[in-house]
N, C-alpha and C positions, 0 to 999 in steps of 0.2 A: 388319136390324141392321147399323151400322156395320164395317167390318171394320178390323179393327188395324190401326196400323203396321204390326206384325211379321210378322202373315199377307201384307200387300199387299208387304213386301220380300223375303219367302221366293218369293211370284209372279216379281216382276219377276226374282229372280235364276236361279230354274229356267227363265225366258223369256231368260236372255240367254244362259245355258248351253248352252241349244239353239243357239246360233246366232239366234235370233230379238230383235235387238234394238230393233228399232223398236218390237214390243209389250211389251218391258222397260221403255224411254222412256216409254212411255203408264203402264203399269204406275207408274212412277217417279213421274210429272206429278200421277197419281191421288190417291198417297199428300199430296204437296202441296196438292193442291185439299182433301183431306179433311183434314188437320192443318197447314192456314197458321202459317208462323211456328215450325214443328218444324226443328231444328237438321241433323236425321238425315235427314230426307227430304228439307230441301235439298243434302245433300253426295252421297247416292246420286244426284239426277236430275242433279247437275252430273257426279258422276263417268262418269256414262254416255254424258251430251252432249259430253264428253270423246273418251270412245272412237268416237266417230263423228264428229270433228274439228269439231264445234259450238263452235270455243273461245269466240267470242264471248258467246252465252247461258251457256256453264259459269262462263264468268267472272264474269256479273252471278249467277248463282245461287250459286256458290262465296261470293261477296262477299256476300250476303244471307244466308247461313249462318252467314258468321262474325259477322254484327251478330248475331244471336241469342244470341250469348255463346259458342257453340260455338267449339274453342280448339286442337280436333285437329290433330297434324303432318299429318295425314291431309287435313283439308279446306286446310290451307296450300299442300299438295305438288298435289291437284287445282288449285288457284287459279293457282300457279307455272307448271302445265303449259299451262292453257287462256291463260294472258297471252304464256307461249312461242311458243306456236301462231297465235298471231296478229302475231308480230312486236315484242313491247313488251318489249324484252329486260331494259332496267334494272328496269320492277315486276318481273318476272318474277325478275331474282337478290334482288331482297327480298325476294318471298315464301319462294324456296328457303330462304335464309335465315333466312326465320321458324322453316320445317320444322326446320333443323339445330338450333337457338336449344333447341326443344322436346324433340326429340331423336336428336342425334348422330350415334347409330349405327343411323339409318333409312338402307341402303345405296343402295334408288335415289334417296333424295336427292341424296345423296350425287355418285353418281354422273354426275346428270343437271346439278347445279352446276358441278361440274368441269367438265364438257363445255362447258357455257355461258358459265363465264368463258373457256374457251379459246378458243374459237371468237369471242366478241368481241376479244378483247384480243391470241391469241399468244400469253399468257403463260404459260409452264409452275409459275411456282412461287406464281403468284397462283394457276393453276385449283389447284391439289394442295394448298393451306392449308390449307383446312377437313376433306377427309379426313384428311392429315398430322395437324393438331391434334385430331382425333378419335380415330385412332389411338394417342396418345403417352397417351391418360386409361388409367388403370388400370383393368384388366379390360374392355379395348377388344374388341369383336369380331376375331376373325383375319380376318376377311374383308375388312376395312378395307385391309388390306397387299394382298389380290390386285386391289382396287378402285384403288388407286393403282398397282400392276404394271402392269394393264389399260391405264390414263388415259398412264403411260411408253409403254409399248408404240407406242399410235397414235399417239405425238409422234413415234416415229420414236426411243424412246430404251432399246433391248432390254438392252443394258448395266444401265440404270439399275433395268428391272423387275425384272432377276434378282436383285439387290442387295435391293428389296425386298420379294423373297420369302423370303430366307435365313432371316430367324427361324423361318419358319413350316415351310419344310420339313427343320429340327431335328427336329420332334415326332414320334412316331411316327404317331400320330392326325392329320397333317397332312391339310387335305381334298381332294379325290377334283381339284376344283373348281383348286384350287392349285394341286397336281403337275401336272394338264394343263396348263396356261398352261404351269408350269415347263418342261415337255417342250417345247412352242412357241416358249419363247427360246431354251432350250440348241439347238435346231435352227437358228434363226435364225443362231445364234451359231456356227454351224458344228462342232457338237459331238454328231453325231447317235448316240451309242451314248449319253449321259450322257442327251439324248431318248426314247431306246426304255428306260433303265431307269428314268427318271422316267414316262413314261407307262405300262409296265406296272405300277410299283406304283400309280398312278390305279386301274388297271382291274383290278386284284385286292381294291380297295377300294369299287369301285360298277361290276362285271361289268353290270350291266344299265343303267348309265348311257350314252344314246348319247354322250352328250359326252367320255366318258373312254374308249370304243370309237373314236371320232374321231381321239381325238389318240395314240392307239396306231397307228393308221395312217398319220398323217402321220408318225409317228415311225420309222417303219419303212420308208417312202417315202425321206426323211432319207437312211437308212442301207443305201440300195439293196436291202433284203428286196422285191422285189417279190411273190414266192409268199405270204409270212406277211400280206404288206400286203392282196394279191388277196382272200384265204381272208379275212381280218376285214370288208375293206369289201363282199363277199357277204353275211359276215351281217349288217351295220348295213344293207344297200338290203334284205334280207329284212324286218325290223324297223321298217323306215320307207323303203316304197317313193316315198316322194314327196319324198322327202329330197335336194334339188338337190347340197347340197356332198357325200353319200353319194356321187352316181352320178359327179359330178366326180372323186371319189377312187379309185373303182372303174378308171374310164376311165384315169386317170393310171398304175395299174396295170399296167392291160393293156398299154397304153403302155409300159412299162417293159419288160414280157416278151415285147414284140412280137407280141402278141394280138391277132388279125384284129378282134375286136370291140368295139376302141378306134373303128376306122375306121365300124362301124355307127355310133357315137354320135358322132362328131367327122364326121358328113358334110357338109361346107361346103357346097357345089353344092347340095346337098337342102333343108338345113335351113337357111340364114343366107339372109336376102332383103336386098336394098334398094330400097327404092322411094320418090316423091317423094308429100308428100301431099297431099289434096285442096286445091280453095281454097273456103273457106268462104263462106258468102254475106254480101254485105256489103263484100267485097274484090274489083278488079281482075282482080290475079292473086297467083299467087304470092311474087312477091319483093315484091310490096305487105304483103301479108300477112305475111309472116316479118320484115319490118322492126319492124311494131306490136309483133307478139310480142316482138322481144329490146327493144324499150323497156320492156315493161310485167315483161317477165323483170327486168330490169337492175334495178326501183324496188323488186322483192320480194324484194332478196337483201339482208337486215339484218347476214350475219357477214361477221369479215373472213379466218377458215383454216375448214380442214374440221372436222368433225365426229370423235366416236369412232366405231369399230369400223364403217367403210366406206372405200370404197375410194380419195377425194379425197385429193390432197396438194398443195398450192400455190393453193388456190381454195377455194371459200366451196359450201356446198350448200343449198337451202332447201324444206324435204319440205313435201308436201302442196299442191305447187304450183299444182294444180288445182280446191281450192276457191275459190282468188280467181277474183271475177267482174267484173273487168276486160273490157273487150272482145276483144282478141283471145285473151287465153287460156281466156275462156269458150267459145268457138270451138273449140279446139284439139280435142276430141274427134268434132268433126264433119269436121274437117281429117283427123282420122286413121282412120276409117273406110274409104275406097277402100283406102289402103296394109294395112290389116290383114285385110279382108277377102279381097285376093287372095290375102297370105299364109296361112292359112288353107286356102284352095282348094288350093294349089300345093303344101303338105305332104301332103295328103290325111291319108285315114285307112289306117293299117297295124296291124301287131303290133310293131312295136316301143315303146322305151319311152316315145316323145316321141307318137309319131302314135295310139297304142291311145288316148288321153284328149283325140284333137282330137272335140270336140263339134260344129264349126263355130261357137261362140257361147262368149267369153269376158266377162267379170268384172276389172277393175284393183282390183288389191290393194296398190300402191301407186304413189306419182308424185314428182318429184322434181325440181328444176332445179340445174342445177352450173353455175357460173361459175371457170372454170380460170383462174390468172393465167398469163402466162408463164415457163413453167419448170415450170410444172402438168402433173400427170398423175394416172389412174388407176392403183392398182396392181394387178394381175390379181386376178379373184376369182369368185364365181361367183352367183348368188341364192336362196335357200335357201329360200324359201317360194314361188319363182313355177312359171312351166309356159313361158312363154316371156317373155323380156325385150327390150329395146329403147336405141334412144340415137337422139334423135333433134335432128339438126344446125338449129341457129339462126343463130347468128354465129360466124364464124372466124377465126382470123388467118390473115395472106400465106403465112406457113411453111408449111399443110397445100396449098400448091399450088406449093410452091416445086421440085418435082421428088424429093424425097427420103419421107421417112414421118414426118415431124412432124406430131404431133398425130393420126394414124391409131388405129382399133383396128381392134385385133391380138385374133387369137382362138389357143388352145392351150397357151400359155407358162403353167404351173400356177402359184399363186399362193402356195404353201408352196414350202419345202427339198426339192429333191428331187435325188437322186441322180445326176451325168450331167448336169444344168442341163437337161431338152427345152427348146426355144425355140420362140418362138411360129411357125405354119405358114400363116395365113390374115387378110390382113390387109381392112378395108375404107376407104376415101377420102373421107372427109365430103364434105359438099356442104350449102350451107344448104339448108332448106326436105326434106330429105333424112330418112329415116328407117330404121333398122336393125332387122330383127328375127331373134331367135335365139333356142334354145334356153336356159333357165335353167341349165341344169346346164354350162353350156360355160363353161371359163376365158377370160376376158377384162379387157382393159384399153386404155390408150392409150398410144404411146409420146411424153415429153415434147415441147415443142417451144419456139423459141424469139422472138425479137423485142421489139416490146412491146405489142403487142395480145391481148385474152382470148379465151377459146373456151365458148363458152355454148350450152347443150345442156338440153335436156329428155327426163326415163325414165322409165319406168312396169316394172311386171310387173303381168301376167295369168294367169291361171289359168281350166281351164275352166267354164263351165257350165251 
């Protein structure tokens, strides 16, 4: 007997729930081969081809779903996202805009629009329209205002996010999700008591939300509480040990109250390596090699500013760098095996919190390439889902060897408001062909630099397995 759709989509989605998605995929493909031409079973196998950066087939399957008649903001916003993923930016803000067209107040559309006109264009008041004008329709989502706070925020415009938060946190019932943000400008904004009263009322409003535990810390951070700060971010790394910006917060802490075991988790010597990396075969040598690379880096970078909610500013970023299979960046993971592998070796295995979960054998869980222009920088931050991170040096400008720290990262200088200003303590010296690796949870950035040449870089996080 044939099996349903419904039964074969209940499969596929207990199969990706587990973590198991390649047999979700099949599960999905199933459902297709058994009912050709069904509207649903083409939008779940794209949406899945999706989240395993398949943009290409999601995009002809997304597109073969909508000739079916099928009309959902749903299968639009999959379409938008696999056209994204592959670099085709203008279908891609039409689809978005399909999404919005259908409706409105679907917030990651939303969201990921905005990002997209920015990131092409610069424009601040081209990306915020379509939120802006979705917000002004009567009986708008509130959360439209903290989606346009957010979109201010990463321009670089905290002034402006708090202004667009005003209405909302009038209400009593303002959400949990808001006051946090709110707390994170008024700090920014150099107003850290008006931060710790906006973020405790967060966190008396969703206590068991880490995100409003979070910003009651940095809040408190802010406003010099190191003890009250210490005591919350113990319980947020109890509640989620794996939680990189947790143990950053913690650490910053300790730091604060001159607790030795800042110094465990901030061990430079120990934990930050640098090392040069292989050369793949097929190449000379090395500076042959790193040369192909930043050409074929240079042809995959479609924007012209950074992205939201990461750490770019002056430069363009292009995630998922590593499914092009161009030649030398098909390479690049064969390149990077010596350098990772001694790293590795060199942390060993211990009790603490970084070395108890070396496996010897990791997993990239994401990849990325930045193209800084001059006057670019990272702003310190930390990676929140990895185990250890990286930067790994391509092309530079003159300035990172001009004798000063242009264009260096700097490891220590916390990435929020924090009390006292610490300032960064450990810095490293790019080099092309060059590769960094360090703890996830450690604050880091780069400091600007100037001239008129770019600085292009490729980063990944790993986690063990």
């Amino acid at each position: 007997m044939q099996p349903t759709l419904a039964n074969l989509t209940e499969e596929a989605q207990r199969l990706k729930a587990a973590g198991r998605i390649d047999e979700a995929i099949n599960a999905y493909r199933r459902a297709v081969s058994l009912y050709p031409g069904n509207g649903v079973a083409l939008h779940n196998l794209a949406g899945a081809l999706g989240d395993v950066t398949a943009h290409a087939e999601a995009e002809t399957i997304a597109a073969s779903a909508l000739k079916t008649g099928l009309d959902a903001p749903e299968t639009w916003l999959v379409l938008a996202r696999a056209q994204l993923g592959q670099g085709k930016l203008e279908p891609s803000r039409k689809s978005y805009a399909e999404v919005i067209r259908r409706r409105p107040d679907m917030l990651p559309a939303q969201f990921e629009m905005a990002q997209l006109v920015w990131m092409s264009t610069g424009d601040r008041e081209a990306a915020l329209a379509d939120i802006r004008a979705a917000a002004a329709r009567p009986g708008a989502p509130v959360m439209l205002r903290f989606l346009e706070a957010q979109a201010l925020e990463f321009m670089e415009e905290p002034a402006g996010a708090r202004a667009a938060l005003e209405p909302a946190l009038q209400h009593a019932d303002c959400p949990s999700e808001i006051l946090a943000l709110a707390a994170d400008i008024e700090a920014r904004l150099g107003r850290p008591d008006l931060a710790v009263g906006l973020a405790e009322r967060a966190f008396a409003m969703a206590a068991g939300h880490p995100g409003a535990l979070e910003a009651l810390i940095r809040a408190r951070l802010a406003a010099g509480d190191g003890e009250g700060a210490s005591a919350a971010a113990a319980d947020l790394t109890r509640r989620q040990p794996g939680n990189q910006h947790a143990l950053a917060l913690q650490a910053t802490a300790w730091r604060m109250l001159g607790d030795s075991r800042y110094r465990d988790l901030y061990d430079y010597g120990r934990f930050v390596s640098v090392d040069r990396l292989d050369v793949p075969k097929g190449w000379a040598d090395l500076d042959a090699y790193v040369l192909d690379l930043a050409a074929e880096l240079k042809q995959a970078h479609p924007f012209r500013t950074h992205p939201f909610g990461h750490s770019v500013r002056y430069g363009s970023q292009r995630p998922h760098i590593l499914m092009l299979q161009t030649p030398a960046i098909a390479a690049f993971l064969e390149a990077l095996q010596g350098p990772l592998s001694r790293h590795l070796q060199r942390i060993g295995q211990g009790s603490d919190i970084l070395t108890r979960r070396n496996t010897g054998r990791v997993g990239m869980i994401g990849n990325w390439s930045v193209w800084l222009r001059p006057g670019g920088y990272h702003v310190d931050h930390v990676h929140q889902e990895g185990w250890l991170s990286s930067a790994c040096y391509i092309e530079l400008p003159p300035a990172v060897s001009a004798g000063g720290k242009e264009g260096w990262l700097r490891f220590g200088r916390p990435g929020i408001p924090v009390a006292g200003g610490p300032e960064a303590e450990h810095w490293v010296r790019p080099e092309p062909g060059v590769v960094a690796l360090f703890p996830s949870y450690m604050w880091h950035g780069t400091e600007a630099f100037t001239g008129t040449q770019p600085r292009l870089t490729i980063a990944f996080d790993l986690v063990p397995i």
